[in-house]
C-alpha positions, 0 to 999 in steps of 0.5 A, spaced: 695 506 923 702 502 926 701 495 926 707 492 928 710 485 926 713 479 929 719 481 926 719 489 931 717 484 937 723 479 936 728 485 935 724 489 942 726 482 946 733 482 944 733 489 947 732 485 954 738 482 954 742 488 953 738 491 958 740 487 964 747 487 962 746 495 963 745 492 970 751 488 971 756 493 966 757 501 969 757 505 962 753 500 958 747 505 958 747 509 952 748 502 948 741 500 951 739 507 949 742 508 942 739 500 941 732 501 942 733 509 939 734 505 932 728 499 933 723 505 934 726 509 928 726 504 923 719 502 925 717 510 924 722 511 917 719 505 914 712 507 915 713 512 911 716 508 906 710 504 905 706 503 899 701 510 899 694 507 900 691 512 896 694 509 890 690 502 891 682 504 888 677 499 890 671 498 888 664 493 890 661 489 886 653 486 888 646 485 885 642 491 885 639 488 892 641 482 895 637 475 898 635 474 905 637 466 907 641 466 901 648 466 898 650 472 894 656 473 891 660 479 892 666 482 888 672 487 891 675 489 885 683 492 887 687 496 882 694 499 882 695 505 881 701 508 883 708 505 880 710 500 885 708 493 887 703 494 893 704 486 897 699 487 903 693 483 906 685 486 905 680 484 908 673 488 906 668 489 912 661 486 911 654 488 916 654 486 922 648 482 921 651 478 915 653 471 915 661 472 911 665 467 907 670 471 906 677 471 910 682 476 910 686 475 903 693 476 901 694 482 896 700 483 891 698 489 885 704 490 880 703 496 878 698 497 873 695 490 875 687 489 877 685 483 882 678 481 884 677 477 890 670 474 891 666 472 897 659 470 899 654 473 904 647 471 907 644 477 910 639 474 916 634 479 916 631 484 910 632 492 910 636 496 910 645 494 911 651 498 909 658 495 908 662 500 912 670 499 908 675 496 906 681 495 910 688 494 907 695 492 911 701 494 907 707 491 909 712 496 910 720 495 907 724 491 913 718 487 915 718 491 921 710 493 922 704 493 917 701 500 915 693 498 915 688 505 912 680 504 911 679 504 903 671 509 902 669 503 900 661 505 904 656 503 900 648 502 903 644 496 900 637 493 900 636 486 902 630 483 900 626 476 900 628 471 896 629 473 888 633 468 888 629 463 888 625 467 882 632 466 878 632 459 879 625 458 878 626 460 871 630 457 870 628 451 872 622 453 868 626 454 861 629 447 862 623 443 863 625 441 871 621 445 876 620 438 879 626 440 882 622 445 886 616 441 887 613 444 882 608 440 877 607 444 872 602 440 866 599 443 860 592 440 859 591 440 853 584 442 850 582 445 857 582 452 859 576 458 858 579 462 852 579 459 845 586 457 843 586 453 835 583 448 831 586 443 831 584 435 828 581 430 832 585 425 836 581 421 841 579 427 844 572 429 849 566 428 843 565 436 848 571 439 844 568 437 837 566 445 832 561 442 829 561 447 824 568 447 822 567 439 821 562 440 816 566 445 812 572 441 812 569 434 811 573 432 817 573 431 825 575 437 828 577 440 836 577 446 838 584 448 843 583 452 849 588 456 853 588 457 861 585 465 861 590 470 863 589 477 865 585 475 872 586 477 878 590 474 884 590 478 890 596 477 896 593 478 903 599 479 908 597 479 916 603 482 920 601 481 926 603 477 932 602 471 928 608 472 924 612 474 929 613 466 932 619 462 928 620 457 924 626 454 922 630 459 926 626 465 921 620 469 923 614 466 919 613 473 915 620 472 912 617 465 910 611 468 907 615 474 904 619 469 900 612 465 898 609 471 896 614 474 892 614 466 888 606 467 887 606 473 885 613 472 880 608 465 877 602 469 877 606 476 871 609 470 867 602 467 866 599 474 865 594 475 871 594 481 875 597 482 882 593 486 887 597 486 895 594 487 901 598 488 908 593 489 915 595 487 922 590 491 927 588 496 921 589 496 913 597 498 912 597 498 905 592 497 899 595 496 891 590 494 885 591 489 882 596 490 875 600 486 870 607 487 868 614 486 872 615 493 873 608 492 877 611 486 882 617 491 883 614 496 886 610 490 890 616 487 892 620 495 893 613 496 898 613 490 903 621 488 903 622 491 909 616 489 913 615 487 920 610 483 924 608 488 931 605 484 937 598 487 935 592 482 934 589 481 927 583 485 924 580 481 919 574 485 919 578 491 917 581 488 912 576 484 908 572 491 909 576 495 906 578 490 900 570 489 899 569 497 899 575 496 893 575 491 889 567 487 886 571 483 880 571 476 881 579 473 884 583 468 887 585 471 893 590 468 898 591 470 904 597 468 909 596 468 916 596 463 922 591 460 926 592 457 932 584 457 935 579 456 932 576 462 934 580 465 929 578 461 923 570 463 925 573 470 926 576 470 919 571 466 916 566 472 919 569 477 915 570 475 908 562 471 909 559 477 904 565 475 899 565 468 900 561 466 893 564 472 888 571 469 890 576 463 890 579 463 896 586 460 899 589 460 905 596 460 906 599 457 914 607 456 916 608 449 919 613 449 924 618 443 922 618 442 930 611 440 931 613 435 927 619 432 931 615 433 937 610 429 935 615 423 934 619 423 941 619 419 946 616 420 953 621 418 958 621 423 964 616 428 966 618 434 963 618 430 955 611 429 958 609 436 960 612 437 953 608 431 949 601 433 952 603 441 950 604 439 943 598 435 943 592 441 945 597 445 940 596 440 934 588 440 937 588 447 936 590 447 929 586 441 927 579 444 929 581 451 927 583 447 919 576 443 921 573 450 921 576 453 915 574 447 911 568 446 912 567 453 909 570 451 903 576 455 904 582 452 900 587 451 906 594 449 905 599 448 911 606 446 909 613 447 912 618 453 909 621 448 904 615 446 901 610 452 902 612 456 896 611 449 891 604 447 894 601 453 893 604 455 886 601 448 884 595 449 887 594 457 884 596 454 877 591 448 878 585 453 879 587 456 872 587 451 869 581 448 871 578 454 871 576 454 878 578 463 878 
């Protein structure tokens, strides 16, 4: 493809005035021709005197899967391979869906030479993408036009929740700042289920006291215990119409999805196991629960293109099919929203049979709105409508939390920001307290 230059238009324009003098001088015609003929062959000859593209090789380099709402760093990789110095611009195409810092950059390859350009994207939505090419404009001997080509540089990838919010939260952990996060993370020294070591007393609970070792050892001597591994947390996710409303300009399941996938993450590095359930008016998906990375992979490959479908949520079905599958006492965490009351008795009447056998959280986005709408001004009429709207919504909600404590069910309600550390917390307190 032909992309003329400025230089070509100038070189056009001052073909008018000759033109114009054909007008006046008789015979002044073939100049005109003999003018314009030249511009045009000089734009045809130096396009084939460009830089042939197949000798630039261009290659993309990304992690395995990107994040959503998160900025992930893309290198194009240019090298020269013909014997000439190839001097153009390039510009490599991202999804349509994706949020791009890159702009159109200048190139110039010595022959031989390799050049990486990086730029960043933040994907929207999770799923499936394709980077379509790269387009590269060469420009041509004389200035005259640019020749631009499509480097085959398609490549399809997957974009899934949060990861990178796992990578931070690793390191943030190995540097002892997860506070950063808003995660606490205390070591209760002496607390736990399983026997850890022995150790000498130092003011300690009279509780922890190994009676027998101290009368060998002619010492005080305490028993050390350690928060017990290998239980079994279980993630219920609702797909239903409730996740289909927003917060924060995202869907609620995509909050979830990041929280779930930071839950499961602290539950592998403290060795439980993971189960999944995925439900809307029926069971979609069932996984026993299992330890390890690969395990939480194939949990993440199973739910990172999920979507929520206008469908009202079938507690009864899914707690049916959990209790039919799994009998093991666990700590169950089930992500869903209640807007009344009578979807809170409604949950509440299908987990009854399993209320006592399991410890049982659950999980509700708050939208930052509610919380703006509350502290608005009432001026005029429609911020009144609004004002009284607001407040039958934020009843509703109360009386469906209401419902669900007085049950004795574990309820956090948190903003997207805050959710994924509130409940991290309130899993790892549960352990260490002994609670599962």
């Amino acid at each position: 493809m032909i992309v003329p230059t400025k230089r070509f238009w100038l070189l056009v324009a001052l073909g008018i005035p000759l033109a114009l003098t054909g007008i006046v001088i008789t015979g002044f015609e073939p100049v005109v021709l003999l003018y314009n003929f030249t511009v045009f062959a000089l734009l045809v000859g130096t396009w084939f005197l460009a830089p042939n593209p197949k000798n630039l090789r261009a290659s993309r380099m990304t992690d395995e899967v990107l994040s959503v709402n998160a900025r992930n760093v893309i290198e194009l990789v240019l090298e020269n391979m013909g014997s000439t110095t190839m001097k153009g611009r390039v510009l490599d195409e991202s999804p349509p869906d994706f949020i791009s810092t890159q702009r159109e950059s200048g190139i110039e390859l010595a022959s031989g030479e390799t050049m990486v350009l990086r730029y960043q994207v933040k994907p929207r939505d999770r799923g499936a993408e394709v980077f379509p090419c790269t387009l590269v404009r060469f420009m041509a001997p004389l200035g005259l036009c640019e020749v631009q080509h499509r480097l085959p540089t398609q490549q399809s990838i997957s974009v899934y929740p949060n990861i990178k919010a796992i990578q931070e939260f690793d390191l943030l952990n190995q540097r002892g700042k997860l506070a950063l996060m808003g995660v606490r993370r205390t070591r209760y020294r002496g607390q736990g289920t399983e026997f850890e070591s022995l150790r000498e007393y130092a003011h300690d609970d009279f509780r922890r006291i190994d009676w027998k070792t101290t009368a060998r050892r002619g010492k005080l001597v305490v028993r050390d215990y350690e928060v017990e591994r290998n239980q079994a947390v279980f993630i219920i996710i609702d797909a239903s119409r409730h996740m289909l409303s927003e917060a924060a300009g995202r869907r609620k399941l995509d909050h979830i999805l990041d929280t779930a996938l930071l839950l499961m993450h602290a539950a592998e590095r403290a060795g439980d196991q993971v189960g999944l359930i995925v439900f809307a008016e029926r069971l979609l998906k069932y996984v026993p629960p299992r330890r390890g990375r690969a395990h939480i992979n194939m949990l993440l490959d199973g739910i990172h293109d999920l979507v929520a479908t206008p469908v009202e949520a079938n507690y009864a079905a899914a707690m049916h099919a959990f209790a039919s599958r799994w009998t093991r006492r666990a700590l169950v965490v089930a992500f869903t929203d209640m807007d009344e009351p009578r979807e809170a008795r409604a949950f509440l009447r299908a987990i009854q049979p399993m209320r006592s056998r399991h410890l049982w959280f659950l999980a509700r986005v708050m939208d930052p709105r509610l919380r703006e709408l509350g502290k608005q001004p009432v001026t005029n009429q429609v911020e009144l409508y609004s004002a009284g709207a607001y407040e039958w919504y934020r009843m509703r909600r109360d009386e469906a939390r209401a419902e669900l404590n007085n049950a004795g069910i574990k309820h956090i309600e948190a903003e997207p920001e805050t959710l994924a550390a509130e409940l991290v917390n309130a899993y790892w307190h549960a352990k260490q307290t002994g609670a599962i």
